[in-house]
N, C-alpha and C positions, 0 to 999 in steps of 0.2 A: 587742394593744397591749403586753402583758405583755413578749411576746417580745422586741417589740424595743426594752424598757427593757432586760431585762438585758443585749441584746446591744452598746448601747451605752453601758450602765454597766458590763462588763468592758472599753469599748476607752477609756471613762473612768477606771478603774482604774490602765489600766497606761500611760498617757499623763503625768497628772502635767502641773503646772502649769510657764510658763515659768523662774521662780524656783528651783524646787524642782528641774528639771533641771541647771541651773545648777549646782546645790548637790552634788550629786551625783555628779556628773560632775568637777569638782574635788578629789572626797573622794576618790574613785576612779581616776584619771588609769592609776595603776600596769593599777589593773583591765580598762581600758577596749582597751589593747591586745592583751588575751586574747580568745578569741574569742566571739562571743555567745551568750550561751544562752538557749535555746528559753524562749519567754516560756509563763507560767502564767496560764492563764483562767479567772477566778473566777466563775461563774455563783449569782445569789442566787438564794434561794428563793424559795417561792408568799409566806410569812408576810410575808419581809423587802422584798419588793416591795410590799405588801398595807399593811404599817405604815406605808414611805416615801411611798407612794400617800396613804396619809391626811391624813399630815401636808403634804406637797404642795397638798394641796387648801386646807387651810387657811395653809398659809405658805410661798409658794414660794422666799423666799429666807431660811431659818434662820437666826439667829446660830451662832457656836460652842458656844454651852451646850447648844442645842439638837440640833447635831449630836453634839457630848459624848454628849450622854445617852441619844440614837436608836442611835447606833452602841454602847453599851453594853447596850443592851435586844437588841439585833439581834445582835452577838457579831461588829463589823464596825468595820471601822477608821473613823479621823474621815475617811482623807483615800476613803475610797472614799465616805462619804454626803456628801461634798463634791461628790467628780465623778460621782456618780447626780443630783444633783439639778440640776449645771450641766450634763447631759446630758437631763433631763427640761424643763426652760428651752428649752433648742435644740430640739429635739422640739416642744414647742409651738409656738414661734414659728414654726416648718418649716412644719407643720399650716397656722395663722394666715394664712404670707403663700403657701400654695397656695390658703385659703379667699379670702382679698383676691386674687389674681388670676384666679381664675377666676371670680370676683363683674365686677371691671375685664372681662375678656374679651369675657362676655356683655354687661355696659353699651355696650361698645365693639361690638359685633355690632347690638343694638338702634340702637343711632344710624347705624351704617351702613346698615342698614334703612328709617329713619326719613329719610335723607338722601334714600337712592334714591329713595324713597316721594314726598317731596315736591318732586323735582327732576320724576317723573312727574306730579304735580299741577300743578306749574307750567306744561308741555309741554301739559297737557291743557285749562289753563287758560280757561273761558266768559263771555262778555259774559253779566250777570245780565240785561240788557237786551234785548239783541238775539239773544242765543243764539252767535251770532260767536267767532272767536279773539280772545280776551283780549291786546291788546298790551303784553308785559312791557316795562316801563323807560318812558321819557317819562315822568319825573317819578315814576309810581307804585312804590312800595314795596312790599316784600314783606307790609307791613302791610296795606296798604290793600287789598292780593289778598283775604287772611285776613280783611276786615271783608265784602269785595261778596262771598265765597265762605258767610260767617255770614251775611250777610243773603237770601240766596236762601233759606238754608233752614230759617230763622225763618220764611219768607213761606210756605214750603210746610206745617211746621207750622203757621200761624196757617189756613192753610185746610181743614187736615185738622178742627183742632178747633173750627172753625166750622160744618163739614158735622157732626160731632158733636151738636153745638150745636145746632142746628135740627131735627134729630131729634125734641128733648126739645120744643122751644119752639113747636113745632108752626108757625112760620113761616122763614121764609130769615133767614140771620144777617146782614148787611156784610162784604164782606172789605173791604180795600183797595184800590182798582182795581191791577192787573196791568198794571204797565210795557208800554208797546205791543211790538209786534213779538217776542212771549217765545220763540215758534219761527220759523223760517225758513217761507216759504210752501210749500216741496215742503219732503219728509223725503229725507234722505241716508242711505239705508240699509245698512251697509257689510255684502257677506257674506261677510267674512272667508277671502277669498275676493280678489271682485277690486272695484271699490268702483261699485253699482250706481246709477243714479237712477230713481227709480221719480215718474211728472209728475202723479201723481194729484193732485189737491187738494187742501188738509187740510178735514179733515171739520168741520163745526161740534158744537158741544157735542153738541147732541142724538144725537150719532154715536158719542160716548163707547163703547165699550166693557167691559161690568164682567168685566175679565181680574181673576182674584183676584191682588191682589199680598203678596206676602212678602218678611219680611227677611231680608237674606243669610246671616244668622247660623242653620244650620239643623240643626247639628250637636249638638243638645241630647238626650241619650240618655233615658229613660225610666226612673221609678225604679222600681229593685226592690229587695226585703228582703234582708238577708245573712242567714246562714245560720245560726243561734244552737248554742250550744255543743250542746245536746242534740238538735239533727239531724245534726249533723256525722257520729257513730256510724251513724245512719240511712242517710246518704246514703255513709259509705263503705263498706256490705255491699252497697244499689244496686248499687256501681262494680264490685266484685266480681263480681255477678251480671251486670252487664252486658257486661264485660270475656268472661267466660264465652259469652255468647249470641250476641257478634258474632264472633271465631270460630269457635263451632260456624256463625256465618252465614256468613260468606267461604268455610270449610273444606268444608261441605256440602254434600251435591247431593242427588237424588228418595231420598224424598218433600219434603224441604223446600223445595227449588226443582226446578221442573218445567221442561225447556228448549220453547219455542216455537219448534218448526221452520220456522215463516214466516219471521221475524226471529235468529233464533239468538237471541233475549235468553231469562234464568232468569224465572220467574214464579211467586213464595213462594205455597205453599199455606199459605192463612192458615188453618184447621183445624189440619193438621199442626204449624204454628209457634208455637199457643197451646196444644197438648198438649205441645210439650216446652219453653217457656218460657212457663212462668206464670207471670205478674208480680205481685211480694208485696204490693202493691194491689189492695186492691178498687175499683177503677176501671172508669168504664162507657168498654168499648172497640167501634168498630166500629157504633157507633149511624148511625140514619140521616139524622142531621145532618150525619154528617160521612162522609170517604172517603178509604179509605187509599192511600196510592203506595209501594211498595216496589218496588227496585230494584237490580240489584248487577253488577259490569262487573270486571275486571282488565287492568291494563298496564305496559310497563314504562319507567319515569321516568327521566330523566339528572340524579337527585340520589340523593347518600346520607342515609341512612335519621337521621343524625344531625342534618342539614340540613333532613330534612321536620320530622320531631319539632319542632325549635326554629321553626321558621315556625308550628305548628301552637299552639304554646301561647304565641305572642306575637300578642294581635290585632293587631295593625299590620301583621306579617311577614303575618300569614291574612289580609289585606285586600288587602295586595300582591299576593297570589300569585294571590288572585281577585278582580280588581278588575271583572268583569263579571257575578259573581256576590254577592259581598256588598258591598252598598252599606256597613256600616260594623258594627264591633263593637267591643268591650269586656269587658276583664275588672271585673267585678263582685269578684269576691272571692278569694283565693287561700286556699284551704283548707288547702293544705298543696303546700311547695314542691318535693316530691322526699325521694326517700332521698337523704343525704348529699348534698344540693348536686345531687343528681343530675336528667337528667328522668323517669326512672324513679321512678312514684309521684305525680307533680304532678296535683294535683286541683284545677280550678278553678270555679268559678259564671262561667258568661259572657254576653254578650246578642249576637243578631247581629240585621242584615236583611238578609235575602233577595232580591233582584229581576231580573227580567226587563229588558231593554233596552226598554223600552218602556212609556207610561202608562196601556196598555190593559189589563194586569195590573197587579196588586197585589199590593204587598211583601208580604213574610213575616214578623215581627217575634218572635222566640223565646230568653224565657232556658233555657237549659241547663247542665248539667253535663258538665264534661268533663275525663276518667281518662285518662292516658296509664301504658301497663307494659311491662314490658322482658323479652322473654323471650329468656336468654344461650344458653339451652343449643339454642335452636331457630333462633337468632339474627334474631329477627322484634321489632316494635313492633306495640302494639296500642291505637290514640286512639278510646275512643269516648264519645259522645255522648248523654245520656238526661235525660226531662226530670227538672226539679225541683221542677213543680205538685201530683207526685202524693204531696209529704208537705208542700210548702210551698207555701201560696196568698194570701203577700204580697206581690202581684204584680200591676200593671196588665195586662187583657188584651188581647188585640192583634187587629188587624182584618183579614182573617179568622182564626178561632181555629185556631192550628196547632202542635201537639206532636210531639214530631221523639223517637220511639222508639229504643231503643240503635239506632245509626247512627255511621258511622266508615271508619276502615281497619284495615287490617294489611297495612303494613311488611315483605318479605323483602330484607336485603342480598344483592346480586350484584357480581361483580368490578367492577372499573373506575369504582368509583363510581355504578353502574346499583343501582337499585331496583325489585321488584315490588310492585307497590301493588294490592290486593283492597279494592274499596269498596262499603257496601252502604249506603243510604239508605231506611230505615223510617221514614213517617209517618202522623199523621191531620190532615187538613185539612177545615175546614169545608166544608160545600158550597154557596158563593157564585157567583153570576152573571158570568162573564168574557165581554168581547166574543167576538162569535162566530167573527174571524178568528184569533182565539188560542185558543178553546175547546177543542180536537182536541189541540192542542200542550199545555194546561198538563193537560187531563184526562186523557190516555194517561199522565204522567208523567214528560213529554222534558223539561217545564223545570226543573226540581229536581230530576231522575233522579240514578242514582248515573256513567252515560254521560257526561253534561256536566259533572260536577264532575270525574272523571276526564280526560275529554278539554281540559279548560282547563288542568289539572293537567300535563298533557304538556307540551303548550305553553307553558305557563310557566317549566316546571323547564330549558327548551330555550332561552330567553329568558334565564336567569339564567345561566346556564352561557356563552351567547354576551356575555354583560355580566362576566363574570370571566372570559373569556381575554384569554392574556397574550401569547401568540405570536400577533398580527396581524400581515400583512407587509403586503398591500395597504390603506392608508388615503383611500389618493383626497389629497381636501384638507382633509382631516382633518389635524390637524399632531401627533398624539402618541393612543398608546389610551389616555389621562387621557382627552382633548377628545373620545372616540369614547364613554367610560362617561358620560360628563356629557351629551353629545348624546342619550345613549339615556333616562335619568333625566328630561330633559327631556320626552322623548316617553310615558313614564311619566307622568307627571305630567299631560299631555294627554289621553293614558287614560282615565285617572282622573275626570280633569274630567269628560270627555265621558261616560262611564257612569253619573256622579250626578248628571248634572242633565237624564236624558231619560227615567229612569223615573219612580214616585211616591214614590220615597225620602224619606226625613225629611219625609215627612207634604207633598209637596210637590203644588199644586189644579191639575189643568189644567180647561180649560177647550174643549169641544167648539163647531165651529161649524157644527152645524144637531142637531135633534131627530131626525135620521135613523138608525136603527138600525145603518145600513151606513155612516156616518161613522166613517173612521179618524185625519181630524186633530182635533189635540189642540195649545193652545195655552195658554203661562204666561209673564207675566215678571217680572223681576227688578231689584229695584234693587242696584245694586253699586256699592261705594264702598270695598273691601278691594284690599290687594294679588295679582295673581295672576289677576284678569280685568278687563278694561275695565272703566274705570266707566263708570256712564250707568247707561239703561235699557235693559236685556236683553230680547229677545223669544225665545221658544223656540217653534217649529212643530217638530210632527212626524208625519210619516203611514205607515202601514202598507199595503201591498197585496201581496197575492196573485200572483206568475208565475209561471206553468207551464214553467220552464225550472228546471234543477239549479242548486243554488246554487254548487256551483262554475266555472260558464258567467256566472254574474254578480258574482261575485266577481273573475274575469278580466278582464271589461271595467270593472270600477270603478278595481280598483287599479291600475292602467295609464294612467298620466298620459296619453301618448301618446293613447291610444283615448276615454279619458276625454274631451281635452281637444279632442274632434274633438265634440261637444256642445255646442249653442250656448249652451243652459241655465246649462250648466258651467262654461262655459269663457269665455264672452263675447267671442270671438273670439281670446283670448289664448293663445298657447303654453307649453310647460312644458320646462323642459330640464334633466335629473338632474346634481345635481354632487358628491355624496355616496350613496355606500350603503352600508348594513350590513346584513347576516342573521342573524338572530337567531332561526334555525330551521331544519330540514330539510326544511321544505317552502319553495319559494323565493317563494311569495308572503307568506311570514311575515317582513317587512323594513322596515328605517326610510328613507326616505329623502328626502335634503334639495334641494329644486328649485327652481330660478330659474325668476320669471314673467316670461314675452315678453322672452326675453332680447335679441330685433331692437333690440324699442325699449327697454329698459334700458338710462341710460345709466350709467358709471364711479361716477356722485356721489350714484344713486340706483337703488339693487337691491331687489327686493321678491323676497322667498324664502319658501316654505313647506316646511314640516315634515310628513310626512306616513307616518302607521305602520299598515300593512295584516298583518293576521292570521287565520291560518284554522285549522278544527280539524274534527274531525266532530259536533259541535255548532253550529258558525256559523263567520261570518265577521265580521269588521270592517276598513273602510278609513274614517282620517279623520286630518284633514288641518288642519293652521293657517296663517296667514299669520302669518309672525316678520319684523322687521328686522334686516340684519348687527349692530348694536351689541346687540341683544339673544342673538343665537346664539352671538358674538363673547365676551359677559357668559358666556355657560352651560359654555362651552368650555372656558375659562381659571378653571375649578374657583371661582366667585361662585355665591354662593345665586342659584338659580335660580328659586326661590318666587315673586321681585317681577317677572320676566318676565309679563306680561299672556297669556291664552292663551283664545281664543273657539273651540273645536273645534267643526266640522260633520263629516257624513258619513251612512257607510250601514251599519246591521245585517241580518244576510242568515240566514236560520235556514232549516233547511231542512226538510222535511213530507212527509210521506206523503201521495199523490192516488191513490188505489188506491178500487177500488167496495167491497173490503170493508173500508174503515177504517169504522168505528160512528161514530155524531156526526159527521164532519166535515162541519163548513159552510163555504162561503167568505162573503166582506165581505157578499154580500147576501142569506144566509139558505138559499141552495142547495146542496147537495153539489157540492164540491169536483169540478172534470171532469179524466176521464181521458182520454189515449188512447186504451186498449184497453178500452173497454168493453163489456160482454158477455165479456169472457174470463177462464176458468174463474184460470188462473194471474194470481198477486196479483205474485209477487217481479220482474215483467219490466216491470213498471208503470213509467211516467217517473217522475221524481223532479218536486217544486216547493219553491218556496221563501217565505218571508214578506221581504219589502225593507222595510226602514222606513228612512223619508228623513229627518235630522235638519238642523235648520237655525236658525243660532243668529245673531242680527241685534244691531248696536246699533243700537237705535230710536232713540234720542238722546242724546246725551253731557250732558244734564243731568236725573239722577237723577229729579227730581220733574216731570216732563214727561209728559204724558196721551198713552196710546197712542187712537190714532184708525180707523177704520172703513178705510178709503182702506188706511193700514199693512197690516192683517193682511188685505184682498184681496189687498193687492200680493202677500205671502208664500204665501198660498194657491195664486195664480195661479201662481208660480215651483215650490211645491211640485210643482203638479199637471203643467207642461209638462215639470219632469225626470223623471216617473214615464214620460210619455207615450214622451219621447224615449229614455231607460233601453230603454221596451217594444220600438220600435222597433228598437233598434239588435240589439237580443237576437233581432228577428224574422229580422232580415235575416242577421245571421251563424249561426241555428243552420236556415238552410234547406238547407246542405251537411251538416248532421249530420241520427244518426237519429233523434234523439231530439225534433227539431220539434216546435211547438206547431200542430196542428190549426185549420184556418180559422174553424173557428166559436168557436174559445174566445177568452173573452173578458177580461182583469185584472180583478181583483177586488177592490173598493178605490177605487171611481177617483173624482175629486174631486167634491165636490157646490159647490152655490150658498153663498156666504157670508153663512150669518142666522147671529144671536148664541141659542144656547140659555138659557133661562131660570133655570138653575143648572149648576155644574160636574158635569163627568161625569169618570170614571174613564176 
């Protein structure tokens, strides 16, 4: 700030008031036709800044005595503390009206916001009565919306706190009797998708359901302790030591990684890796509570190493980059920002979780420390990762207990903006009970591997890179690559949704329906009443099974509207016709793109489009898909927050597994080893491939929030889950009977739908 007082108290200086030019100029007239000379730049000191600075504060507009006598203590003319301080005036003000309009801006953002918001409530608008479209106008006011839309859910509280109520009172409380007809006699279940009826009956009370429900608001992180001045020292010889040990891990090879010539992967000898990094804790490691995963993979990225770094130390940008892998994170505390502004040295306290696609696992929830360093002369980056229970234990623990040992990468730059990235992932995890169809997958250590963080990491950095090119030529009906980055953010943003709200993230209950150990669905809903999903009442189903076909043979029939939509489940008889695409990968089922439903019978005045973004990697796969309307795609296009777009994503997660006789543990859905092909044969690597399908399926049960989901609902969803798994099987039977790799007549899915009883508490 210093700076640029002086720099405009010397263009104050020599500028002079309009009078006194005047004067001057007159005096001089003779002089003025000579030619100019080189003006003289008076720059003040630290002191004389420092003195005006003071008295500024106390009196920004001095008389002349005062500047008299400033400018004689300073050794500085009256007219220069004259024009410091009318240049320190303007400067403020400058300051003032950039603070008042970027204060105006945001207001003005919020109400645009708020407008949207409530033009969508209005559209959305319910008889509190009959459940029906709300008829806007004929007499009623936007007021009286705003009294019957208060009154519904006054009524819903009054019955919550009466069920409360009678808990204590040991008998039933009164409500109010419930206006007749509160729901429609069938449910209209829309699956976002194509808009289904399902004619079952509504179920009566006694039918009820106890899905646990939750509030929408579930982004509440967990506290943890900051880091007090006298561990600080502590914890930056840790980073030191750490920094150290995960090098020597990337760098390294036997004895400290042993290669496994079945697989090609490394596998740390943990003897050898506690004789040469002894950790300066006395800490109980490797107990039989718990069970280590260590992992380490190399590949090379389409981002520079400046690029990774700054993702990596901005949770939001790490969230982004892995929105399949961490459900969400946070900087806790920034230790220290860098050398010199730099990211070289940034040391942070952070929190993340961890999760699988699915409610059958269970998150990972872990604070840690994390050292980023810069080494110039080798020209590498090195981010790693170590906990910070083992000198501070102010700290909630997390369910299952999992401390994530120096773990990271390192960073080598290559031309062209290419990266080689070396990752290793050391940890200990408690040893908890995961269903059995995931069992094999998270105990080998493919779900948290250093493989899948890598391999999503590809795919991503291929993603970003397709979302900042600037040379497109073909755009289809795409009308500019603004409307092509905004399309794609959009689909981001669907992602996103769709990965945090089908695991058990943010502490989120599903809800099993039978006592069956071989039960893979899993059901939760949701009341919502925020911008960015339908309101109502949300239902989420989801199920896992077993096929003995390669996941990339099912990944081809999903993301392929065409094949897809040749499924009756699917498709509902309707067609799909591409009018948009973009690639956003080298692999060509890594793509976005935007499709008209039954374009026969679409007519001009009403188009129904989905949006739908398929990616794959050697970690998995995903296709999933929204139904948008033109004024909403139209809204996202034309560079409008695309936040208040409403977005319900369904689809499919596709992982893929080893079915080989000598994998150890693996079970399938119902308890039995996993079937092979080739069984009896001595060779493992020629084995088929399988994969885990999980079906997501995301309904609004009813567009008014406090609405009882019923018996009758979640058959219907079951019943839907289990005929696309059936018809998925099928279609996979029939086209892999020309290839070699066929599924054998006796084998059977695994996974497959059971009878719909309500278990007697949720299950994981």
């Amino acid at each position: 700030m210093y700076g640029d007082c002086q720099v405009m108290s010397t263009m104050g200086g020599n500028s002079g008031s309009g009078s006194e030019q005047a004067e001057e100029k007159s005096a001089n007239e003779q002089e003025s036709e000579q030619p100019p000379k080189k003006k003289r730049y008076h720059r003040h000191t630290a002191r004389q800044i420092q003195e005006m600075e003071a008295l500024f504060k106390e009196c920004p507009h001095p008389d002349d005595k005062q500047r008299q006598k400033l400018s004689q203590e300073l050794g500085l003319k009256p007219r220069q503390v004259k024009f410091w301080f009318q240049n320190r005036r303007t400067q403020m003000k400058a300051q003032q009206d950039r603070t008042d309009n970027a204060i105006l801006k945001a207001e003005n953002e919020n109400l645009r916001n708020e407008n949207y918001r409530l033009q969508t409530a209005l559209r959305n608008v319910v008889c509190p009565n009959c459940g029906g479209p709300c008829v806007i106008g004929g007499g009623m006011g936007l007021d009286e919306q705003k009294i019957h839309l208060e009154n519904a859910r006054l009524r819903d509280e009054l019955e919550r706190v009466c069920c409360i109520a009678s808990r204590y009172a040991g008998r039933p409380i009164e409500v109010m009797s419930p206006a007749p007809h509160l729901m429609p006699p069938s449910l209209d279940l829309d699956m976002n998708m194509y808009s289904r009826h399902f004619p079952d009956p509504m179920a009566s009370c006694t039918e009820m359901i106890p899905v646990p429900m939750l509030p929408p608001e579930t982004s509440h992180f967990p506290e943890g302790g900051l880091l007090l001045e006298e561990e600080k020292s502590i914890a930056l010889e840790l980073a030191a030591s750490s920094i150290n040990e995960l090098v020597k891990m990337c760098q390294g090879n036997e004895p400290l990684w042993i290669r496994n010539n079945e697989n090609g992967r490394d596998v740390l000898n943990l003897e050898e890796h506690a004789r040469m990094f002894p950790w300066p804790m006395n800490l109980k490691q490797n107990s039989s509570e718990f069970r280590t995963e260590a992992s380490r993979d190399s590949a090379v990225v389409i981002m520079n190493s400046i690029n990774l770094v700054d993702a990596f130390l901005d949770a939001n940008k790490w969230v982004e980059l892995f929105p399949s892998i961490v459900s969400r994170a946070k900087t806790v505390q920034v230790i220290s920002p860098g050398d010199s502004g730099q990211a070289s040295g940034s040391f942070q306290l952070m929190y993340a979780e961890l999760q699988v696609l699915s409610p059958l696992v269970p998150t990972r929830e872990v604070h840690f420390l994390r050292y980023c360093q810069q080494n110039a002369e080798e020209g590498t980056w090195a981010i790693v990762d170590f906990p910070i229970d083992s000198f501070h234990d102010n700290l909630q623990p997390s369910f299952p207990r999992y401390k994530r040992w120096p773990s990271g990468c390192l960073i080598q730059d290559m031309p062209n903006g290419y990266s080689r990235v070396t990752w290793v992932e050391h940890a200990e995890v408690e040893e908890k009970p995961v269903h059995q169809i995931f069992s094999d997958y998270v105990c080998n250590g493919m779900a948290f591997g250093a493989q899948r963080w890598l391999a999503v990491l590809q795919r991503q950095c291929e993603r970003v890179a397709s979302l900042m090119a600037r040379n497109i030529s073909d755009l289809g009906v795409l009308p500019s690559p603004e409307a092509r980055r905004n399309l794609m953010k959009l689909a981001q943003r669907m992602i996103r949704t769709f990965c945090v709200n089908i695991s058990s993230s943010s502490g989120l209950m599903w809800t099993a329906l039978s006592d069956s150990p071989d039960d893979t669905v899993r059901i939760n809903t949701r009341k919502i009443s925020e911008l960015g999903q339908p309101n109502g009442l949300i239902l989420c189903a989801v199920s896992t099974t077993w096929l003995p076909y390669p996941h990339g043979h099912v990944f081809d029939l999903l993301r392929d509207e065409r094949r897809r939509s040749q499924l009756e489940v699917l498709s509902n008889g309707n067609s799909l016709h591409e009018v948009a695409h973009i690639a956003n990968g080298s692999h060509p089922g890594n793509c976005i793109s935007l499709l008209r439903i039954n374009v026969a019978s679409n007519s001009s005045q009403h188009v129904e489009l989905m949006l739908q973004e398929s990616c794959t990697d050697q970690s998995g796969s995903l296709v999933v898909y929204t139904t948008v309307d033109v004024d909403s795609i139209q809204l996202a296009m034309n560079s409008e927050d695309p936040s208040c777009i409403p977005l319900l994503p369904i689809g499919f997660v596709i992982i893929p597994v080893r079915s080989t006789t000598d994998t150890t543990n693996t079970t399938s859905g119902d308890g039995n080893p996993m079937p092979s092909s080739e069984e009896g044969n001595a060779s493992t690597t020629s084995s088929p491939a399988g994969c885990l399908l999980t079906v997501v399926l995301q309904v609004v049960a009813s567009t008014i929030p406090s609405a009882k989901l019923n018996l009758s609902t979640v058959t219907a969803v079951n019943n839907h889950l289990c005929n696309t798994v059936h018809q998925i099987n099928a279609a996979l039977s029939s086209s892999s009977s020309t290839t070699t790799t066929s599924c054998p007549d006796n084998v059977s899915v695994v996974g497959s739908c059971t009878e719909t009883t309500i278990a007697t508490s949720p299950k994981q």
